[in-house]
C-alpha positions as CSV (number, residue, x, y, z in Angstrom):
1,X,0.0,0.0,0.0
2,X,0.9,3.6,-1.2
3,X,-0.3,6.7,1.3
4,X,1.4,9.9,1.0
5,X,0.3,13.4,2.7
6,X,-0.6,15.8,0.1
7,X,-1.4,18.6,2.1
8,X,-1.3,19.2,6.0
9,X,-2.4,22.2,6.8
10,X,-2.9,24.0,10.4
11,X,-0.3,22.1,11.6
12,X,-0.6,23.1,14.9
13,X,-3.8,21.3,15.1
14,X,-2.5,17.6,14.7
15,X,-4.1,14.7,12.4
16,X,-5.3,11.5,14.7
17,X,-5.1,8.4,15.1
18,X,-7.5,5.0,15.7
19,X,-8.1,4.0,18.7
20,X,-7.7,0.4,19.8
21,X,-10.2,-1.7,17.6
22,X,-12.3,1.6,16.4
23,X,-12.4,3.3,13.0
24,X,-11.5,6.7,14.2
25,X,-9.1,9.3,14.9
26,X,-8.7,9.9,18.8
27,X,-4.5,10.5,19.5
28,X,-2.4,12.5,17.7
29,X,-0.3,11.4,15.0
30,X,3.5,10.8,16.1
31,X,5.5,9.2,13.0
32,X,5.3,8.1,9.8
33,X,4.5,4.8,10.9
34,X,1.4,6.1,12.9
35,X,0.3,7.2,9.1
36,X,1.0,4.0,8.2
37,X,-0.9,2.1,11.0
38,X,-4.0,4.5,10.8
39,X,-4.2,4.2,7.1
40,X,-3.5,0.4,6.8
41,X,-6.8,0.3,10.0
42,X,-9.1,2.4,8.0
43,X,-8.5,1.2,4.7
44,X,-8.8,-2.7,6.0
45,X,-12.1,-1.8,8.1
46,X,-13.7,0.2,5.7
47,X,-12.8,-1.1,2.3
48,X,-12.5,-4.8,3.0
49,X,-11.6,-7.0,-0.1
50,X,-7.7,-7.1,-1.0
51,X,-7.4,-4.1,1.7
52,X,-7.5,-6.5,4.6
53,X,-4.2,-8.9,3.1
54,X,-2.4,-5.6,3.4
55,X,-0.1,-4.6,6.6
56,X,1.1,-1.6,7.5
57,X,5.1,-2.8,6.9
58,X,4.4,-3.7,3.5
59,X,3.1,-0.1,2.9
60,X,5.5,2.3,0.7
61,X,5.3,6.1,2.2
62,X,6.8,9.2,0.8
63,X,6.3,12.8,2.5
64,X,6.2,15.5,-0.4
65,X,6.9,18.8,1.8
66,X,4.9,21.8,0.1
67,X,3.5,25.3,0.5
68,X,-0.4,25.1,1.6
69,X,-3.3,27.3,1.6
70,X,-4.1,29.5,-1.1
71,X,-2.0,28.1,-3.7
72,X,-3.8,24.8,-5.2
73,X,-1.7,21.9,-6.4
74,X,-1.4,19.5,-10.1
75,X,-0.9,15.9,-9.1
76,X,-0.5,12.7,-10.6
77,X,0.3,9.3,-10.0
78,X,3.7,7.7,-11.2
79,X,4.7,4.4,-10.0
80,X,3.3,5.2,-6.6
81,X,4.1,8.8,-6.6
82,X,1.8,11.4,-5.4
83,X,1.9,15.3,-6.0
84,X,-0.6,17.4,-3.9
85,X,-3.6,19.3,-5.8
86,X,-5.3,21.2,-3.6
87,X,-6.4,21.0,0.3
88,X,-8.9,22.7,2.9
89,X,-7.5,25.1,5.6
90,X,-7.7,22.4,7.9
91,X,-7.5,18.9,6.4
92,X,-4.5,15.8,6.2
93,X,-5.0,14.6,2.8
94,X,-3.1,11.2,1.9
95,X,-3.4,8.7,-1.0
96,X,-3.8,4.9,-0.7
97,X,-3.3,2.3,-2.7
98,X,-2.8,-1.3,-3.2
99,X,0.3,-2.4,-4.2
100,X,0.6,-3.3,-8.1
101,X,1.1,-6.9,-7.0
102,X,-1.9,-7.3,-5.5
103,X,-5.9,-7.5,-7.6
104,X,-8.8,-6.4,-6.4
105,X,-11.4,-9.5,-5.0
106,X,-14.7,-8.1,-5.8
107,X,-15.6,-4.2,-6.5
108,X,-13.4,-2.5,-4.0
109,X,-11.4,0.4,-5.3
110,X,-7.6,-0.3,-5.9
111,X,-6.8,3.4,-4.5
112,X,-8.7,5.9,-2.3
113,X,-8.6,9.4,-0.9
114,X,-7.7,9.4,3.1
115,X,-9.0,12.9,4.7
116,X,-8.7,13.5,8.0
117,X,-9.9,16.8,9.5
118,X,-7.8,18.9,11.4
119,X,-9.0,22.3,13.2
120,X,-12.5,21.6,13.9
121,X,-12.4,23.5,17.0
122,X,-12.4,27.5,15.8
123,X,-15.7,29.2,15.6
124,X,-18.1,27.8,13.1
125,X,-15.6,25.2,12.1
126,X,-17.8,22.3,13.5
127,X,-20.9,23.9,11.6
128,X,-18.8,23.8,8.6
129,X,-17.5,20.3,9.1
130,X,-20.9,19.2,8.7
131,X,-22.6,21.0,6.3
132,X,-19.4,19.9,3.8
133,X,-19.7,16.4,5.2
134,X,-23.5,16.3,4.2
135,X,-23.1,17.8,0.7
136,X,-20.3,15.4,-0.1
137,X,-22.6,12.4,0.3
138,X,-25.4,13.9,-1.4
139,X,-23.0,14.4,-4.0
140,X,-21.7,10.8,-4.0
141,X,-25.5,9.7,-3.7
142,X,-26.1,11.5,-6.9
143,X,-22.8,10.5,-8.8
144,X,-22.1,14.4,-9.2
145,X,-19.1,14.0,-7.3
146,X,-16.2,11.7,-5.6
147,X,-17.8,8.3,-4.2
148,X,-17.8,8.0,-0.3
149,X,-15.8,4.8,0.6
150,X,-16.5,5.3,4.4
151,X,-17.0,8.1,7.2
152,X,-15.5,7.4,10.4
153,X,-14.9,10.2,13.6
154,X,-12.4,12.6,12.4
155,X,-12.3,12.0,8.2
156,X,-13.3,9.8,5.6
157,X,-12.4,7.7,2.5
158,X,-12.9,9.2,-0.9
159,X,-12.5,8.3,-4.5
160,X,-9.3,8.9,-6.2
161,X,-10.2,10.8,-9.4
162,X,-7.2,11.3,-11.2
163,X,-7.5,14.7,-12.4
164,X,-5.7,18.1,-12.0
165,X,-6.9,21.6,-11.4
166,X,-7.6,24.3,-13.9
167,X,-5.0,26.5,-15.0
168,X,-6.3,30.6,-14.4
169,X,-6.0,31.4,-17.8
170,X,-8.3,28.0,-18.9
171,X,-10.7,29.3,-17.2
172,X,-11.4,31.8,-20.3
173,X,-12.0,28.7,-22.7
174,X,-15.5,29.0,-23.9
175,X,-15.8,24.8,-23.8
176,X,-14.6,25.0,-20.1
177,X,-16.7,27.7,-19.2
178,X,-20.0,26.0,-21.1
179,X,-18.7,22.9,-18.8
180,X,-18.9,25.0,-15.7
181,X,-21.8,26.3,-16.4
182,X,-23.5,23.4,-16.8
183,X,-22.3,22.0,-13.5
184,X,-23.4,25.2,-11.9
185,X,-26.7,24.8,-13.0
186,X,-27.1,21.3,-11.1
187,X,-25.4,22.9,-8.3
188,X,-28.0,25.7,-8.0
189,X,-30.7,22.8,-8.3
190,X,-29.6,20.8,-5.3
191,X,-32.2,20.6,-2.0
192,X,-29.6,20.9,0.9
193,X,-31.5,20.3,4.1
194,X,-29.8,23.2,5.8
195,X,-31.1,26.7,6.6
196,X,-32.3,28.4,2.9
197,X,-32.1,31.3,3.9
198,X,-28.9,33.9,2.5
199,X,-27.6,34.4,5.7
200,X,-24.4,32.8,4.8
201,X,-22.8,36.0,3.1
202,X,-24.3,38.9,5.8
203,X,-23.5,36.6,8.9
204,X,-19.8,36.0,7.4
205,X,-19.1,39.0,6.4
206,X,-20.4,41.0,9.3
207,X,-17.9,38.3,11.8
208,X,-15.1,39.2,10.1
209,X,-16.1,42.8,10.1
210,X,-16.6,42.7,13.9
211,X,-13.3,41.0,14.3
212,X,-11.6,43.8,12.4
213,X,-13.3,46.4,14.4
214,X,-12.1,44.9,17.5
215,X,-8.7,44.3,16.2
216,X,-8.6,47.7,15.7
217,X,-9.6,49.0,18.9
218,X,-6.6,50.9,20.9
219,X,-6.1,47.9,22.7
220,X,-5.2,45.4,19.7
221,X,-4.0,48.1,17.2
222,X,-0.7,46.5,17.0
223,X,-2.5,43.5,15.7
224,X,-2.1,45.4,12.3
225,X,0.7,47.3,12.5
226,X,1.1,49.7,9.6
227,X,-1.5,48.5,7.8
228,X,-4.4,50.4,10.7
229,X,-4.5,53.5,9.3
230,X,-4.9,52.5,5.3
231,X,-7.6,49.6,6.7
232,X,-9.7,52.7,9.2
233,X,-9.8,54.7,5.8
234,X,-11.2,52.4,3.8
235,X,-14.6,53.1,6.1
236,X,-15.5,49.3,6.4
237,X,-18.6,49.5,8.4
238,X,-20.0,52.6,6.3
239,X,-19.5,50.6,3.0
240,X,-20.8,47.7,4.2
241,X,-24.3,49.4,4.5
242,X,-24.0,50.8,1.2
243,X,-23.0,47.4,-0.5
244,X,-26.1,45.8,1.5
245,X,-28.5,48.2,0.1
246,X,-26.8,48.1,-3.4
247,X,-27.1,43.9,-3.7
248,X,-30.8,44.1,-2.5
249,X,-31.5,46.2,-4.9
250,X,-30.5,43.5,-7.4
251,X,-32.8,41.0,-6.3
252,X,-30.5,38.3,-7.5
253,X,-32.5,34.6,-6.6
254,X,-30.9,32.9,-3.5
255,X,-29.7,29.4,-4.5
256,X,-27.3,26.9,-3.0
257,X,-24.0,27.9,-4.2
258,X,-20.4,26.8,-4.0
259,X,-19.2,30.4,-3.1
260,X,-15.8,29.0,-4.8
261,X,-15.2,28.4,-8.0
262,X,-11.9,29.0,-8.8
263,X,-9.6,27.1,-10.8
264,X,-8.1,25.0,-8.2
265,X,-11.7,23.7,-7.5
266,X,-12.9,23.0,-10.8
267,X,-10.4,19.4,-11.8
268,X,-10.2,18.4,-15.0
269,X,-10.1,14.2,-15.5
270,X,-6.6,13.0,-16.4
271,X,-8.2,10.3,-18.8
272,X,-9.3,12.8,-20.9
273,X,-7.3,15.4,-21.7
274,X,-5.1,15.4,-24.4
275,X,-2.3,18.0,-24.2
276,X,-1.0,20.2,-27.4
277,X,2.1,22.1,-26.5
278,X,2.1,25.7,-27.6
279,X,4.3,28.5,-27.6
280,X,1.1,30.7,-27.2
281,X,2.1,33.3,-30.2
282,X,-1.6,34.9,-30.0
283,X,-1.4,36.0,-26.8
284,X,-0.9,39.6,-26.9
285,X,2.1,40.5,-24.5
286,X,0.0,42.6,-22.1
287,X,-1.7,39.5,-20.9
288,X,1.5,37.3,-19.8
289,X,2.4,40.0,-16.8
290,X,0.7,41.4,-13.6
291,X,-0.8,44.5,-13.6
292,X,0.5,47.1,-11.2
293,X,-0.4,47.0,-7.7
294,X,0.7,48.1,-4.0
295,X,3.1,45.6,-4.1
296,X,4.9,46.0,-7.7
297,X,8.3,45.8,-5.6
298,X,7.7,42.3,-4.5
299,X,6.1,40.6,-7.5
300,X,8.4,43.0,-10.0
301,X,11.1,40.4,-10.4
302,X,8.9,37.3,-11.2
303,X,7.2,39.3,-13.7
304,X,9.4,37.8,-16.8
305,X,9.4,34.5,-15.1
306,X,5.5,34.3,-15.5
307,X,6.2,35.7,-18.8
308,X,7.9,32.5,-19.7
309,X,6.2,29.9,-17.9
310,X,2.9,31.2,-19.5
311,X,4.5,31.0,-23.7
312,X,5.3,27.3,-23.0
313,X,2.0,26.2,-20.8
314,X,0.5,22.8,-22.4
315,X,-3.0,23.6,-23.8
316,X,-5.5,20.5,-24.2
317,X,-8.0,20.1,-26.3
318,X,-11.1,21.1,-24.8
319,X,-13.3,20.3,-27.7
320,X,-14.1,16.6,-26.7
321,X,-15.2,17.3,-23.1
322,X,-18.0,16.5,-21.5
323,X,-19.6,17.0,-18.2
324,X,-18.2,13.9,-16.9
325,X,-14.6,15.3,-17.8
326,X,-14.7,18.1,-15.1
327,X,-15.6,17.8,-11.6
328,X,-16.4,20.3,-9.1
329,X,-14.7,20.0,-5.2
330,X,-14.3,22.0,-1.8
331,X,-17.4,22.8,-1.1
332,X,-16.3,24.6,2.4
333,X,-18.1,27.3,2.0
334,X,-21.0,25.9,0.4
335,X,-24.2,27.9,1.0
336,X,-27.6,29.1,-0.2
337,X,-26.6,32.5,-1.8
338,X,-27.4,35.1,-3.9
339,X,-26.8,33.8,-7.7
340,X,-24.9,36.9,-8.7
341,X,-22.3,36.0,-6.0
342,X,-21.6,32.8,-8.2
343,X,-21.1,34.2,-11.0
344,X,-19.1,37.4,-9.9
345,X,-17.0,35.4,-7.9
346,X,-16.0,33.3,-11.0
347,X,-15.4,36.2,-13.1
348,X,-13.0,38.0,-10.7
349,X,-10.9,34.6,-10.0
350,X,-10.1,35.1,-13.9
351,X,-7.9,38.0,-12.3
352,X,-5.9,36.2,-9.6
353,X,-3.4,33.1,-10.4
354,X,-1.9,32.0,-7.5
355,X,0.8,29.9,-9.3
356,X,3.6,32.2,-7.8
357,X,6.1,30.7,-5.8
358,X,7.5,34.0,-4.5
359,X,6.0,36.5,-2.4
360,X,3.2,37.8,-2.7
361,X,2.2,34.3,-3.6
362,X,-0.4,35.5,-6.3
363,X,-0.5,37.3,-9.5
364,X,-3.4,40.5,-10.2
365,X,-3.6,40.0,-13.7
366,X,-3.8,42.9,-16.2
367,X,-7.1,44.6,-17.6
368,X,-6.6,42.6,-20.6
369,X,-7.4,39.4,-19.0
370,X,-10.4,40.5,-16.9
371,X,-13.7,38.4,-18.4
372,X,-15.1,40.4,-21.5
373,X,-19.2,41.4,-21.6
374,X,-18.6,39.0,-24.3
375,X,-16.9,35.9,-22.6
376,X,-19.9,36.8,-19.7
377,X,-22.9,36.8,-21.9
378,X,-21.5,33.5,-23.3
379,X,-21.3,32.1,-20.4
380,X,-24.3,33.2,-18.6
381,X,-26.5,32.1,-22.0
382,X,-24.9,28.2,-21.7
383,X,-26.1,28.5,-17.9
384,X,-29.9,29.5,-19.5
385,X,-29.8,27.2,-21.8
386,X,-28.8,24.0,-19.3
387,X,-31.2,25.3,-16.5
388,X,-34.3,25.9,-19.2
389,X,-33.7,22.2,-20.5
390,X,-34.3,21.0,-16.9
391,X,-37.6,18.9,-17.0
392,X,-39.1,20.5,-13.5
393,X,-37.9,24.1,-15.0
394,X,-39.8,27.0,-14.4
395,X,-39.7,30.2,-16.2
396,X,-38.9,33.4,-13.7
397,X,-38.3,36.8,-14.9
398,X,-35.0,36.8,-13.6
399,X,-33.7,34.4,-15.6
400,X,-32.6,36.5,-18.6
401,X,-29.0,37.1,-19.9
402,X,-29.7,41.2,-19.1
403,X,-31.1,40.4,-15.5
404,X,-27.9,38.3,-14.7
405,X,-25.6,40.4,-16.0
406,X,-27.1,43.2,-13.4
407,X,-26.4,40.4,-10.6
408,X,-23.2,39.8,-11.9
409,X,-22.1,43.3,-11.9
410,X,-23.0,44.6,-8.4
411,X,-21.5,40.7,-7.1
412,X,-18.4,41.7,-8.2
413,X,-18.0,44.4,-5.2
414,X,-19.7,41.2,-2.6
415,X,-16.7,39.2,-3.7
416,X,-13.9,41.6,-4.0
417,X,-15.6,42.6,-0.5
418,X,-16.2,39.1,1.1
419,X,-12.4,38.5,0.4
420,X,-10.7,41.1,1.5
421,X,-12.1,40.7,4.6
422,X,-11.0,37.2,4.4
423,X,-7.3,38.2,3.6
424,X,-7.7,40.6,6.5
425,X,-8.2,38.6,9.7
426,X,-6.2,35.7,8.2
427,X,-3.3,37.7,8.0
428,X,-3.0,37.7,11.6
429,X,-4.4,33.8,12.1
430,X,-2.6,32.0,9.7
431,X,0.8,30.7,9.5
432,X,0.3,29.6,5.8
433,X,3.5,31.1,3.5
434,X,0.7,34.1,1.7
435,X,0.9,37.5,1.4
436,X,-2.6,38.1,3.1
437,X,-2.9,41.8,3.5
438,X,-1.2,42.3,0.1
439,X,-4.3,40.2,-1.2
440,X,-6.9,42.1,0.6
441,X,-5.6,45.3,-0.6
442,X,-5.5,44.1,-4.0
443,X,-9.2,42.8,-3.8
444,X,-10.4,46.2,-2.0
445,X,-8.4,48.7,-4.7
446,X,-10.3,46.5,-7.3
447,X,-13.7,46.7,-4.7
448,X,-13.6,50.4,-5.7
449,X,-12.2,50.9,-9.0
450,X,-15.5,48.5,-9.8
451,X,-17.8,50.7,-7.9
452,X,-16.7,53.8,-9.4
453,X,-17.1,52.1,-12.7
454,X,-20.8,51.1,-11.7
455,X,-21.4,54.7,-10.5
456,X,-20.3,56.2,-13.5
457,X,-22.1,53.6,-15.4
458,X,-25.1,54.1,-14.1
459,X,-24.8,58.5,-14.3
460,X,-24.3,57.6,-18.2
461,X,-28.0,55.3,-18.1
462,X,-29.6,58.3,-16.6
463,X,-28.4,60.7,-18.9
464,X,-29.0,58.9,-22.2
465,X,-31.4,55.8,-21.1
466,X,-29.9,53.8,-24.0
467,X,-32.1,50.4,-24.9
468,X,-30.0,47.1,-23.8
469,X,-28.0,45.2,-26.7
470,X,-28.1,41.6,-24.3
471,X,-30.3,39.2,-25.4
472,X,-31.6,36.8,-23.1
473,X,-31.4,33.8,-25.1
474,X,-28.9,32.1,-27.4
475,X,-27.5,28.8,-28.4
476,X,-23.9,29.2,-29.1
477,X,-23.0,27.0,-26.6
């Protein structure tokens, strides 16, 4: 047996081991050889089959140290090699597998998935831990996601897709973003037997806000250092009510929603993606380098490495994929939401790669690569057109190209919002290797450089009233 960590994160809350003669996780995790014995336990209770002929000496196990958090992770499997893809804030994450010599008996998996949770002790963690434990299994249940092999106190055993994340800049393919569409659709669809209503987004954002404002107080100033003054400007409790009476304005549906759909969430199946290498000649140069930001002097220097990486990046042929090729995963901070929130917080994560290995650990990328009314529309009409073919559809008003371009628009100041209040209090929590505050005040410059571009929008409507060019329907997906 194979089991190798792919990403440990929180380390100062430790993984745990099974007690005597129970599937579980009760005593931390000492050794390499307490991975071995808790995997070897679980994988022989839970799995049964070939799984129970295997002992823990007979296991191979290889630590891959890497950076955790933000950044997400390619892997793939090479005679028993395992590179980490992604991880929550507060999971172990190993893979498992049966030695080549040994066949499967009957239908047990060859290879699994080992999570075990780690911080499920801060506020709202356990809330979270179960909310993402049910949606997983209605998931499995409904073949939209990873199979559940077994849930035991502490983790659980999951199917090994072998699949890697998106790149940032795939996510601008028009067959990947029909494909995500598609899956957001079904997404949106799902019943969740937890609380409907969009409390998710005001309850989040206002406990963060309230953490701030204590943080901020003149007995934790220091908390923040130099960065008090520039975060008391920015008025965070004053704009808060104005972004509240903006998004209701809106009246974007509330729908369960993944709240995360970046690239290192959306995997795209091994089996089926066939690489072309490219030197990328029709990208215009403006689009392989960071746009300027507060921190220009840190990222400066791996502007022209970016440069490079991005002219030789494999491109695969999205033409032949289907909705079985992609898969959707992390649903931490799953919720019923506010649709334009969705779709906003896509678009924007076309403007952040966090494929740099240096400080700040992320990239802003230039105007030029920001998601186009066109690339929007496109998108948004593929979405129509999947929810509309539903056979328990029915028509709302609000489901137009025009009405969720509105949503979209004013979403994009809930999400630049939402995580820069994130980057905020984690920049004094976290001991992940992430320039925190420099992402926060990346999201909030771009929180109002979109708001004055709405405001200024919307003086130009009222001067001129100009009919809408959207159309609400199309098939050119």
């Amino acid at each position: 047996m194979v089991e190798v960590p792919v990403a440990a994160e929180e380390m100062h809350q430790p993984a745990k081991l099974p007690s005597a003669g129970v599937a579980s996780v009760t005593s931390p995790v000492t050794s390499v050889e307490d991975i071995r014995e808790m995997a070897a336990k679980l994988c022989r209770d839970y799995l049964h089959g070939a799984w129970r002929r295997i002992q823990p000496h007979h296991m191979y196990h290889n630590h891959i140290s890497n950076k955790v958090g933000v950044e997400k992770y390619n892997h793939s499997i090479d005679n028993g090699l395992y590179s980490p893809f992604s991880g929550g804030l507060s999971n172990l994450l190993y893979y498992c597998a049966l030695p080549p010599d040994v066949e499967t008996i009957k239908n047990e998996p060859s290879r699994v998935l080992l999570r075990v949770y780690g911080q499920v002790n801060g506020e709202r963690a356990l809330e979270t831990l179960i909310t993402e434990s049910v949606i997983f299994t209605l998931l499995s249940e409904s073949q939209k996601g990873p199979r559940l092999f077994g849930v035991f106190p502490g983790g659980r055993l999951e199917e090994y897709i072998p699949a890697r994340p998106l790149k940032t800049r795939e996510l601008a393919d028009p067959n990947l973003s029909r494909l995500i569409a598609e899956k957001m659709v079904h997404i949106h669809q799902m019943d969740v037997p937890i609380n409907k209503q969009p409390r998710w987004f005001w309850d989040t954002v206002e406990r963060w806000l309230s953490t701030i404002e204590e943080n901020l107080s003149n007995d934790h100033e220091q908390l923040y250092g130099a960065i008090k003054d520039k975060l008391k400007r920015l008025r965070l409790r004053e704009e808060l009510a104005w972004l509240r009476e903006l998004l209701l304005s809106v009246e974007s549906p509330v729908v369960f929603c993944h709240n995360d759909l970046q690239e290192g969430n959306i995997l795209v199946r091994e089996e089926v993606e066939t690489f072309q290498e490219t030197h990328m000649t029709d990208i215009p140069p403006s689009q392989a380098a960071p746009t300027p930001s507060p921190h220009d002097d840190v990222i400066s220097d791996d502007v022209e490495k970016r440069d490079d990486e991005k002219a030789t990046l494999p491109v695969f042929n999205t033409s032949s994929l289907s909705g079985e090729s992609i898969v959707i995963i992390d649903f931490e901070y799953c919720a019923y939401n506010y649709r334009g929130f969705e779709f906003a917080n896509h678009f924007n994560e076309w403007i952040y790669d966090y494929s740099n290995e240096q400080p700040p650990y992320f990239y802003h990328l230039p105007e030029s690569d920001h998601a186009t009314q066109q690339q929007k529309e496109h998108m948004i009409r593929c979405y129509l057109d999947e929810l509309q073919s539903l056979a328990n559809y029915k028509p709302r008003s609000r489901d137009t190209v025009e009405h969720i371009l509105e949503e979209t628009e004013a979403f994009i100041l809930a999400s630049h919002f939402f995580w820069g209040l994130w980057s905020v209090v984690n920049s004094i929590s976290m001991e992940i290797e992430f320039d925190y505050w420099g992402y926060g005040e990346s999201r909030f410059e771009a929180y109002f450089n979109h708001k004055q571009k709405l405001l200024h929008s919307k003086e130009e409507i009222n001067e001129t009233n100009p009919p809408s060019t959207a159309t609400s329907s199309g098939q050119d997906c």
